[in-house]
PyMOL commands that place a pseudoatom at each C-alpha (Angstrom):
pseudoatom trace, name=CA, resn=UNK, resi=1, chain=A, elem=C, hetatm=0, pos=[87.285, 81.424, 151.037]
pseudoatom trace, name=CA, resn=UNK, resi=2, chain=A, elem=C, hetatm=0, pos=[87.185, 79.190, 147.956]
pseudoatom trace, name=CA, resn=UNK, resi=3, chain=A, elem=C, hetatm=0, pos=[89.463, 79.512, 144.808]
pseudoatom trace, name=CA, resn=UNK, resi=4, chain=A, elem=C, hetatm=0, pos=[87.912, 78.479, 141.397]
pseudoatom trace, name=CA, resn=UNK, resi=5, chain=A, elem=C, hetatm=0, pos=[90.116, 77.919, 137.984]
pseudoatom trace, name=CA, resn=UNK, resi=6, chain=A, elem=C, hetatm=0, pos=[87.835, 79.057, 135.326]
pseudoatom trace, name=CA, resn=UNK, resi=7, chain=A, elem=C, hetatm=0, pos=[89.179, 79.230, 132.005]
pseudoatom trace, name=CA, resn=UNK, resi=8, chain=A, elem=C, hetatm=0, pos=[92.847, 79.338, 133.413]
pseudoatom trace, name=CA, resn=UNK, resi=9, chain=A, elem=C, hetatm=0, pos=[91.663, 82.167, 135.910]
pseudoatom trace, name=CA, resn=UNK, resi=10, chain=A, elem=C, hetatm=0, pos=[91.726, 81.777, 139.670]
pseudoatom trace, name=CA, resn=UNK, resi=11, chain=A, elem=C, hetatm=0, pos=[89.427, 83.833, 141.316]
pseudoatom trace, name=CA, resn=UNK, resi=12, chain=A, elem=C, hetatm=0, pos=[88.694, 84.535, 145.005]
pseudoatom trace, name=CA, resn=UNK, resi=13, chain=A, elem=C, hetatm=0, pos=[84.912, 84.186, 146.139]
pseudoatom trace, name=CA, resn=UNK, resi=14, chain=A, elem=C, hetatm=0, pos=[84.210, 85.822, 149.402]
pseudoatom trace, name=CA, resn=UNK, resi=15, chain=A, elem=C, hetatm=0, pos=[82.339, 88.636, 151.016]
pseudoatom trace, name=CA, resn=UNK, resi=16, chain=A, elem=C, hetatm=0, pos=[84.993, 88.453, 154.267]
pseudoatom trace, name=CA, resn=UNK, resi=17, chain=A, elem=C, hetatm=0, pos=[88.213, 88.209, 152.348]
pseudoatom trace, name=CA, resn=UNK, resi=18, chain=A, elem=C, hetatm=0, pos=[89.219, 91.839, 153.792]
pseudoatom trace, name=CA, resn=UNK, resi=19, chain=A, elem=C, hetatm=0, pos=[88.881, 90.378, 157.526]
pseudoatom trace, name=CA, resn=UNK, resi=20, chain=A, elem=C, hetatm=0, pos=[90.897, 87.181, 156.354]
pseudoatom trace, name=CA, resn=UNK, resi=21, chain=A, elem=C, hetatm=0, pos=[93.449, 89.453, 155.004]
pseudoatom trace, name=CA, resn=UNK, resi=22, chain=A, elem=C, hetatm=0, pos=[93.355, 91.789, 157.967]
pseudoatom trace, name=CA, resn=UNK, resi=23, chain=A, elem=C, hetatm=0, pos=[93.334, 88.510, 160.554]
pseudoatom trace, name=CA, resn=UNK, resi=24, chain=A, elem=C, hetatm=0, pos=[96.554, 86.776, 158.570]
pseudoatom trace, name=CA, resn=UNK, resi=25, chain=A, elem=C, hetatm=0, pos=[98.792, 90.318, 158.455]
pseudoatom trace, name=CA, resn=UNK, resi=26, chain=A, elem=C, hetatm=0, pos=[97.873, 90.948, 162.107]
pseudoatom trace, name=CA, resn=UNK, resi=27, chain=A, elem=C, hetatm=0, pos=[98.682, 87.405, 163.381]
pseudoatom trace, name=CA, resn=UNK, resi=28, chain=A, elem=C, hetatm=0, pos=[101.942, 86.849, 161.504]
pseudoatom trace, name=CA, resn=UNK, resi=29, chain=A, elem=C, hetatm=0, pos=[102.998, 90.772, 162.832]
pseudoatom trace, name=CA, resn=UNK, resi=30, chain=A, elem=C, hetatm=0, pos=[102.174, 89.161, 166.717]
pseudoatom trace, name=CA, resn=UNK, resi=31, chain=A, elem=C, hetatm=0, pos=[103.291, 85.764, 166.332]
pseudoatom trace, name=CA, resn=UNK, resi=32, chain=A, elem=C, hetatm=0, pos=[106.787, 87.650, 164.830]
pseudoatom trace, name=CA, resn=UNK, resi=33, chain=A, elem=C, hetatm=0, pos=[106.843, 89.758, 168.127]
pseudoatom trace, name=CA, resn=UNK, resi=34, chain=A, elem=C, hetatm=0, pos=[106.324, 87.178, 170.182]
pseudoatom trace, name=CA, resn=UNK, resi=35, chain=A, elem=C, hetatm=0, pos=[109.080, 85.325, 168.950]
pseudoatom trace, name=CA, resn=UNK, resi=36, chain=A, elem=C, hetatm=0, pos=[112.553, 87.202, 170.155]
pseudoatom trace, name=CA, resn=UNK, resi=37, chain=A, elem=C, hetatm=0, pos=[111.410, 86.962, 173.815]
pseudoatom trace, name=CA, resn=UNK, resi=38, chain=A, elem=C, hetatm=0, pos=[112.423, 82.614, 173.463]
pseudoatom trace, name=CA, resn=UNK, resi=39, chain=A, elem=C, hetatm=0, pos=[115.982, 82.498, 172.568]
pseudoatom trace, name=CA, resn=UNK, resi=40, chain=A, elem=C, hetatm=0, pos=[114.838, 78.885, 171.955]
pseudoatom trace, name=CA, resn=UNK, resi=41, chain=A, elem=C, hetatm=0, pos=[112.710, 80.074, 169.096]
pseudoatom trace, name=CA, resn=UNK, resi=42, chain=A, elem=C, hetatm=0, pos=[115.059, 83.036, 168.036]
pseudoatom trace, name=CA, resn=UNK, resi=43, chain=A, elem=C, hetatm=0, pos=[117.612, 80.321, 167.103]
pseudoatom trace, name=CA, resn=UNK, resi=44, chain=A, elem=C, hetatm=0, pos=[116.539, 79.940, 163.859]
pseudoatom trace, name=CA, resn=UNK, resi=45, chain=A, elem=C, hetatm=0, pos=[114.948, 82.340, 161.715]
pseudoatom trace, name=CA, resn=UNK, resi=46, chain=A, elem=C, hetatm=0, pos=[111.636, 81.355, 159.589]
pseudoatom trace, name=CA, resn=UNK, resi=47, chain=A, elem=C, hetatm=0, pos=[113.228, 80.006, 156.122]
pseudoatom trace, name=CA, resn=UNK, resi=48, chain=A, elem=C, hetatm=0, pos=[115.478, 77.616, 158.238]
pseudoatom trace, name=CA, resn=UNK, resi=49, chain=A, elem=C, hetatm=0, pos=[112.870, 76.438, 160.196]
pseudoatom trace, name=CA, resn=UNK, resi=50, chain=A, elem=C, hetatm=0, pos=[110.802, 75.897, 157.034]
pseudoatom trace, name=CA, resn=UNK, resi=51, chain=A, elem=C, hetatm=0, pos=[113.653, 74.593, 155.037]
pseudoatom trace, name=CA, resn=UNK, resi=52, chain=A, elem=C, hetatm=0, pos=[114.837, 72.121, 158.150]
pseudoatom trace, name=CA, resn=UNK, resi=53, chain=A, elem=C, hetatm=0, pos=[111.346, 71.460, 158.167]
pseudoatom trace, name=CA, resn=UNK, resi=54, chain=A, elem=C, hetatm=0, pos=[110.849, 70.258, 154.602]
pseudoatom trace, name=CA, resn=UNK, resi=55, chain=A, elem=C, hetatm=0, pos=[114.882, 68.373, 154.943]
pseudoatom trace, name=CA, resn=UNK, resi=56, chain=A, elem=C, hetatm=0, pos=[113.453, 66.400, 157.880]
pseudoatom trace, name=CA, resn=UNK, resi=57, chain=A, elem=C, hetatm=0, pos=[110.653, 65.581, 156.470]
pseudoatom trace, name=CA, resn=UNK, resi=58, chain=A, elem=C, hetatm=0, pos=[111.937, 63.603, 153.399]
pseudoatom trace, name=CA, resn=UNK, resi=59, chain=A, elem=C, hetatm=0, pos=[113.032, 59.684, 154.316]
pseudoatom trace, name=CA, resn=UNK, resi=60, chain=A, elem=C, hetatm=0, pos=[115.862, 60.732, 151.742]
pseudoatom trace, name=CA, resn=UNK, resi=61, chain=A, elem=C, hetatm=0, pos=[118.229, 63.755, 151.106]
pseudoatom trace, name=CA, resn=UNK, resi=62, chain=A, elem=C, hetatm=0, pos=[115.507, 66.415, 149.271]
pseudoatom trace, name=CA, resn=UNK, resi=63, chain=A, elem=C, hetatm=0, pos=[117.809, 68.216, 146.072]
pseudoatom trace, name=CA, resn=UNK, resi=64, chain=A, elem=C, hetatm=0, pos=[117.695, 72.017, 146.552]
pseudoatom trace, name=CA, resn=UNK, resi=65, chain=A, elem=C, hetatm=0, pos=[115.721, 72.498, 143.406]
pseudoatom trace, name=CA, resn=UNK, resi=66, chain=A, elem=C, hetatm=0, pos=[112.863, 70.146, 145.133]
pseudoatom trace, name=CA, resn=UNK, resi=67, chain=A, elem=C, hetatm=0, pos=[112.885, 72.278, 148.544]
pseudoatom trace, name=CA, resn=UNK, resi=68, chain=A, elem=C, hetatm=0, pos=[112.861, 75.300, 146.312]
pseudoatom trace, name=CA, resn=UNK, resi=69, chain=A, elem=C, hetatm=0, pos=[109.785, 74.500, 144.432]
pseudoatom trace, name=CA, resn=UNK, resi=70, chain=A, elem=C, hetatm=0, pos=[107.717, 72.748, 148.014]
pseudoatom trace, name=CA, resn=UNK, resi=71, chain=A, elem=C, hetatm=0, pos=[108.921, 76.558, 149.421]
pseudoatom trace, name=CA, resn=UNK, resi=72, chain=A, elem=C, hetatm=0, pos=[108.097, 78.312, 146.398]
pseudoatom trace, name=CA, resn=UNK, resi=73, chain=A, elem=C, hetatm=0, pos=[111.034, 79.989, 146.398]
pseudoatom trace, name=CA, resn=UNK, resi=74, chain=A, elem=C, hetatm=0, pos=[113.008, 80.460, 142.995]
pseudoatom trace, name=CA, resn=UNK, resi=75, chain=A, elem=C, hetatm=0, pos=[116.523, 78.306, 143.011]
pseudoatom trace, name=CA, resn=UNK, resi=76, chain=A, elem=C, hetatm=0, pos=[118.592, 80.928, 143.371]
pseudoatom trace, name=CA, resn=UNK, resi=77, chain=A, elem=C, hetatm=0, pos=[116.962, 82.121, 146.769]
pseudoatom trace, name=CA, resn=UNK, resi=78, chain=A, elem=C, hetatm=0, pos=[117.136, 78.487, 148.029]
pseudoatom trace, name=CA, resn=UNK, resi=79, chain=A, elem=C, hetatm=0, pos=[120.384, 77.942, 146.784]
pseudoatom trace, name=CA, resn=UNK, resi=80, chain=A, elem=C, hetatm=0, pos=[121.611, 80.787, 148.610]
pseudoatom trace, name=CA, resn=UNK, resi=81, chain=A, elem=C, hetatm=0, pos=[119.461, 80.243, 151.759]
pseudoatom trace, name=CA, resn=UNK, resi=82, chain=A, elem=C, hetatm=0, pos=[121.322, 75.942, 151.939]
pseudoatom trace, name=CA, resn=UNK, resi=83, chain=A, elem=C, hetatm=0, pos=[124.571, 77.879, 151.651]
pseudoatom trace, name=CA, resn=UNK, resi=84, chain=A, elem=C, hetatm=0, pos=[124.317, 80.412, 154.851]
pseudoatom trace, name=CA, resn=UNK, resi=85, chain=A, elem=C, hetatm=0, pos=[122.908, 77.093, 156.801]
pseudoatom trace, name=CA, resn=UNK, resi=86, chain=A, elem=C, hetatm=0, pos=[125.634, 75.421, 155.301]
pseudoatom trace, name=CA, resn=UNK, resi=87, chain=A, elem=C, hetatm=0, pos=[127.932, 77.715, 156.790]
pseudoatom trace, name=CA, resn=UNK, resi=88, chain=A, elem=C, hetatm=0, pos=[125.792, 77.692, 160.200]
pseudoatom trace, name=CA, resn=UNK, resi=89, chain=A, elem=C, hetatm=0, pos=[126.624, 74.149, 160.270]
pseudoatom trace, name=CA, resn=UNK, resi=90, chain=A, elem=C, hetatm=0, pos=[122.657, 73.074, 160.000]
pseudoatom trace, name=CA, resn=UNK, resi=91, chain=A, elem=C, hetatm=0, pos=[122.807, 71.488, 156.754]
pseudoatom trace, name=CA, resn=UNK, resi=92, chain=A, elem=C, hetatm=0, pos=[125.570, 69.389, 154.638]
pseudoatom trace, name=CA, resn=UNK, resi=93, chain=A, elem=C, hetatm=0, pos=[125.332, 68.874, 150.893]
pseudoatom trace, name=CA, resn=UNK, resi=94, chain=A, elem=C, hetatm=0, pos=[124.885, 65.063, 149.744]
pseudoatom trace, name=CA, resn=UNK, resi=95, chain=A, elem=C, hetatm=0, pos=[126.946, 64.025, 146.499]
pseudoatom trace, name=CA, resn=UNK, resi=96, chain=A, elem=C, hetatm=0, pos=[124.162, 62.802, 143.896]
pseudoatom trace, name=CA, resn=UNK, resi=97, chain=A, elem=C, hetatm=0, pos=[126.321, 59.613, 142.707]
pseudoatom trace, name=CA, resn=UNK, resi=98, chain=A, elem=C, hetatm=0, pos=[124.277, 59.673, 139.185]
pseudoatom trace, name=CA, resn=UNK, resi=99, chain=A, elem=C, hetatm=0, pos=[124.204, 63.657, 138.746]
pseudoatom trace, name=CA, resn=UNK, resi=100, chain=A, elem=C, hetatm=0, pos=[126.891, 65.681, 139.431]
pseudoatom trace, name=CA, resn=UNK, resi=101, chain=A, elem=C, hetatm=0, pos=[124.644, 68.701, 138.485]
pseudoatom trace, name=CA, resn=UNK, resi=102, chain=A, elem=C, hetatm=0, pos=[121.881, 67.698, 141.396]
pseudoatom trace, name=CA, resn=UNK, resi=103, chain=A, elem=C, hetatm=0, pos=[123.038, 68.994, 144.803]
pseudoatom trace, name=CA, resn=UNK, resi=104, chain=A, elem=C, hetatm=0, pos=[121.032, 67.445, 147.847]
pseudoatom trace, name=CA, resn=UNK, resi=105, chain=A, elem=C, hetatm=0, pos=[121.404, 68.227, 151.417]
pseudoatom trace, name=CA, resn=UNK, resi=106, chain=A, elem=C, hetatm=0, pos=[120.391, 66.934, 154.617]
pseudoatom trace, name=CA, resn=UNK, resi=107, chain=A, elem=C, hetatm=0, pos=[120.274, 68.070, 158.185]
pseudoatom trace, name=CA, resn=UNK, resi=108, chain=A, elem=C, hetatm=0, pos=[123.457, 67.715, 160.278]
pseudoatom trace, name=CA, resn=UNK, resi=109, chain=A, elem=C, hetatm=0, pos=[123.145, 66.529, 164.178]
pseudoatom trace, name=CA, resn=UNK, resi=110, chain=A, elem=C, hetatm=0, pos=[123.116, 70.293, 165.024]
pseudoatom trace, name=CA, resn=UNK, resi=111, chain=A, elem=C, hetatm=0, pos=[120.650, 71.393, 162.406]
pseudoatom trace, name=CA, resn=UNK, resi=112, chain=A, elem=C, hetatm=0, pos=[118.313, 67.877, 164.037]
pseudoatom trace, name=CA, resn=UNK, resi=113, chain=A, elem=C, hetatm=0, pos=[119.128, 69.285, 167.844]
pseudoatom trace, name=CA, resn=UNK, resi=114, chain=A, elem=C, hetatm=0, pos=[118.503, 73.097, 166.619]
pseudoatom trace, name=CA, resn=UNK, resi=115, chain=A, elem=C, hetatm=0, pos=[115.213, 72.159, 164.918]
pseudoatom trace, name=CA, resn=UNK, resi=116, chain=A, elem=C, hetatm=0, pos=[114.108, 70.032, 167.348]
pseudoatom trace, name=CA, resn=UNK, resi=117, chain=A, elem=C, hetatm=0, pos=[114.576, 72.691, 170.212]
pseudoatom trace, name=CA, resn=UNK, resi=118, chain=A, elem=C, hetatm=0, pos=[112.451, 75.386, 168.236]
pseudoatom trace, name=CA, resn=UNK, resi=119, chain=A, elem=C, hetatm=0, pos=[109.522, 73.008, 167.457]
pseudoatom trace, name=CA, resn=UNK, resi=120, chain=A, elem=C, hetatm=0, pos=[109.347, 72.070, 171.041]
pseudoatom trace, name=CA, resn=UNK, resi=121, chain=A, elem=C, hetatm=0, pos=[109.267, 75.649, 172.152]
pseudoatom trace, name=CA, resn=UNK, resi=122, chain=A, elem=C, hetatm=0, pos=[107.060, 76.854, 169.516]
pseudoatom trace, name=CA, resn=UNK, resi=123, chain=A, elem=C, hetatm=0, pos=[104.720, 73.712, 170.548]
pseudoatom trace, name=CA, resn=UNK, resi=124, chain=A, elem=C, hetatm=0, pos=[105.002, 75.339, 174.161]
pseudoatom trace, name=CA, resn=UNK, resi=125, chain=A, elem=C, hetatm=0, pos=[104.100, 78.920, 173.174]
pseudoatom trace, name=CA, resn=UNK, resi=126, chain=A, elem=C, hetatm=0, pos=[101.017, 77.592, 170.799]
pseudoatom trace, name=CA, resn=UNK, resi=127, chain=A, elem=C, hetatm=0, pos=[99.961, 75.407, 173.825]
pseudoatom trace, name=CA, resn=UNK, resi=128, chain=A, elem=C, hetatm=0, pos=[99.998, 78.652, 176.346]
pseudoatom trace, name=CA, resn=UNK, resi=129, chain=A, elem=C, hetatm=0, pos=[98.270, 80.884, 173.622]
pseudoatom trace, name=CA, resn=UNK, resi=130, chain=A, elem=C, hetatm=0, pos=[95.548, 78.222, 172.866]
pseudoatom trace, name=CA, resn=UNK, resi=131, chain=A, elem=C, hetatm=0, pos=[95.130, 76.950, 176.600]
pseudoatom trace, name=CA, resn=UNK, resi=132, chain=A, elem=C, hetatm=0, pos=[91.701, 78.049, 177.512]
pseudoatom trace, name=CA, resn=UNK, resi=133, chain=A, elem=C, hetatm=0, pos=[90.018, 77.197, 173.736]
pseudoatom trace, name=CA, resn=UNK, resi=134, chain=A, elem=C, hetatm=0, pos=[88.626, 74.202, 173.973]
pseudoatom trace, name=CA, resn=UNK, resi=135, chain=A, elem=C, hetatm=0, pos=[89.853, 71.211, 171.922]
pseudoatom trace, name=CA, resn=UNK, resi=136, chain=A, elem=C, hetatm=0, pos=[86.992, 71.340, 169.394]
pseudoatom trace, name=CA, resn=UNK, resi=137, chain=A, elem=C, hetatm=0, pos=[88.092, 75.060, 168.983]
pseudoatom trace, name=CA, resn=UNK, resi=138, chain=A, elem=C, hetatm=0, pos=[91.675, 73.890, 168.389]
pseudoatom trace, name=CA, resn=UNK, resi=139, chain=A, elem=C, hetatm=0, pos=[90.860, 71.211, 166.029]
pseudoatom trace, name=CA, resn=UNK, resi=140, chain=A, elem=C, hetatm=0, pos=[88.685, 73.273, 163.762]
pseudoatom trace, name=CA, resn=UNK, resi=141, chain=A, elem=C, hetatm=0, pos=[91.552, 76.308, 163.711]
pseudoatom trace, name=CA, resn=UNK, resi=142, chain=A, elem=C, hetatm=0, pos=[94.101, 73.173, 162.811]
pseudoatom trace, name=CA, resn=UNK, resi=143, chain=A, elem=C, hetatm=0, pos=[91.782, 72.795, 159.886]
pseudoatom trace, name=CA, resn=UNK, resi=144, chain=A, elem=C, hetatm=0, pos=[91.345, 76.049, 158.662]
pseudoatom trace, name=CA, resn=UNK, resi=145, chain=A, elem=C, hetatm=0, pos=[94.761, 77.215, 158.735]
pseudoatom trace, name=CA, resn=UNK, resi=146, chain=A, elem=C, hetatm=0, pos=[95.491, 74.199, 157.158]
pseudoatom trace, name=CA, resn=UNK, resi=147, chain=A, elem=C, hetatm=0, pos=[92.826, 74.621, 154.134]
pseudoatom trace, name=CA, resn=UNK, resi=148, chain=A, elem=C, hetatm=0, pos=[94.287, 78.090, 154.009]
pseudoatom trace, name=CA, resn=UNK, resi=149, chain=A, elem=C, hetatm=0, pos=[97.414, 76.857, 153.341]
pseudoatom trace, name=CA, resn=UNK, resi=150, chain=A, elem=C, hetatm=0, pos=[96.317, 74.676, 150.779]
pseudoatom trace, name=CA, resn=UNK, resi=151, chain=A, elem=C, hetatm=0, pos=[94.443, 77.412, 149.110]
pseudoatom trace, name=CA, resn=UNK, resi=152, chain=A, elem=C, hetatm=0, pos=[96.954, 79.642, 149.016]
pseudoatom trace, name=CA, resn=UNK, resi=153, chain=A, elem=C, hetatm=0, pos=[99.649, 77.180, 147.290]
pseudoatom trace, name=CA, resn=UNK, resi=154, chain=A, elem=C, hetatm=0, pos=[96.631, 76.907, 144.875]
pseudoatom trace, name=CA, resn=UNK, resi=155, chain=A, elem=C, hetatm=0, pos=[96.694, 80.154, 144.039]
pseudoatom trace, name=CA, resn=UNK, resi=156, chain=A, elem=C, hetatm=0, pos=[100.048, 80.741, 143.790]
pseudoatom trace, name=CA, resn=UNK, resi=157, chain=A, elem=C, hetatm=0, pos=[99.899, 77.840, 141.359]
pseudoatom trace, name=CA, resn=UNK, resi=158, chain=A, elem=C, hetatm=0, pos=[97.530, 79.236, 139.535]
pseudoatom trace, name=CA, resn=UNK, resi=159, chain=A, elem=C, hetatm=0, pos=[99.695, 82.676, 139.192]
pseudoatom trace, name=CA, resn=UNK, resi=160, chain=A, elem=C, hetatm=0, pos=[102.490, 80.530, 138.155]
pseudoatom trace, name=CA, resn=UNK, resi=161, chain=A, elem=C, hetatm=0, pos=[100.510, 79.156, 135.054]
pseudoatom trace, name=CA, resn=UNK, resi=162, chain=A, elem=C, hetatm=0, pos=[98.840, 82.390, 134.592]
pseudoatom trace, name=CA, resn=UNK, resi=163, chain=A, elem=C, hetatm=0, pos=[102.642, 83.918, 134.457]
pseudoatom trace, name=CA, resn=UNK, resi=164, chain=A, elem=C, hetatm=0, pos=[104.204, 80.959, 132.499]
pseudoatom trace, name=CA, resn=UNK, resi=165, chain=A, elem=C, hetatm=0, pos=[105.363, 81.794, 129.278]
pseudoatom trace, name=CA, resn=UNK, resi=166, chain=A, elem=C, hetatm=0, pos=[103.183, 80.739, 126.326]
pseudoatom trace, name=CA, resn=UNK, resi=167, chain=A, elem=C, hetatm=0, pos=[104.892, 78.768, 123.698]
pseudoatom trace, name=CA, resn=UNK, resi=168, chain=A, elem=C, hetatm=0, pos=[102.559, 77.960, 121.849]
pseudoatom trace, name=CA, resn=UNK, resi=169, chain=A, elem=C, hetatm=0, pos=[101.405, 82.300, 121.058]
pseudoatom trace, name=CA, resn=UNK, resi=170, chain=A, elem=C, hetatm=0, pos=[103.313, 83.170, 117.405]
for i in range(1, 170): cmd.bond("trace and resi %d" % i, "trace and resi %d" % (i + 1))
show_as sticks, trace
zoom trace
């Protein structure tokens, strides 16, 4: 599946985007499923994985507007979404010594022990699911999801410019 801006227009190119579409809904409805039977990977639910995720990943305390825009979430959804962690004890805000406006957070101990417990056993489940595919198999799926991804933030910032308001119409 490719995506092509023309003229401020993203358009999808592909005779086999119905079985992509099918293939994505089914596997996120199975992989879902699968999930409740691991307390390890019940633990957290999908946005705080993601969100610990993105927190982790930054060698400095993300602010919530940054974490909301890498999630493409709106602020108001992330804001929300740092608060019930907050509460969970997974996150902590971080004062912002030259903003007072600028809230950042970062993963508490738990939040590091919690996330670090569901990766492993979400490791362990992809490694029993993908056992008998051979590595070549694995590396090329590793790809594609990943261009995938990559497309699909394309497109949704595509939608976002296509959606933006235009100051410059009278």
């Amino acid at each position: 599946m490719s995506l092509r801006s023309v003229k401020g227009q993203c358009r999808i190119h592909d005779d086999s985007v119905a079985q992509v579409e099918y293939a994505v809904a089914a596997l996120v409805r199975l992989v879902t499923a699968a999930h409740p039977r691991d307390p390890r990977i019940a633990a957290l639910d999908r946005s705080a994985y993601l969100i610990l995720h993105e927190v982790l990943s930054h060698p400095d305390p993300p602010a919530v507007q940054d974490l909301a825009g890498e999630l493409k979430v709106d602020l108001s959804t992330m804001s929300r979404q740092v608060s019930a962690m907050e509460a969970k004890g997974l996150l902590e805000r971080v004062p912002e010594p030259h903003n007072s406006r600028v809230h950042r957070v970062q993963a508490t101990q738990y939040g590091r022990d919690q996330f670090k417990l569901m990766k492993s056993a979400r490791l362990e489940v992809y490694k029993d699911i993908l056992d008998d595919w051979p590595e070549g198999e694995r590396a090329r799926l590793a790809y594609y999801l990943q261009k995938l991804s990559e497309s699909v933030r394309e497109y949704q910032n595509c939608s976002n410019e296509r959606n933006a308001p235009d100051n410059n119409r009278p």
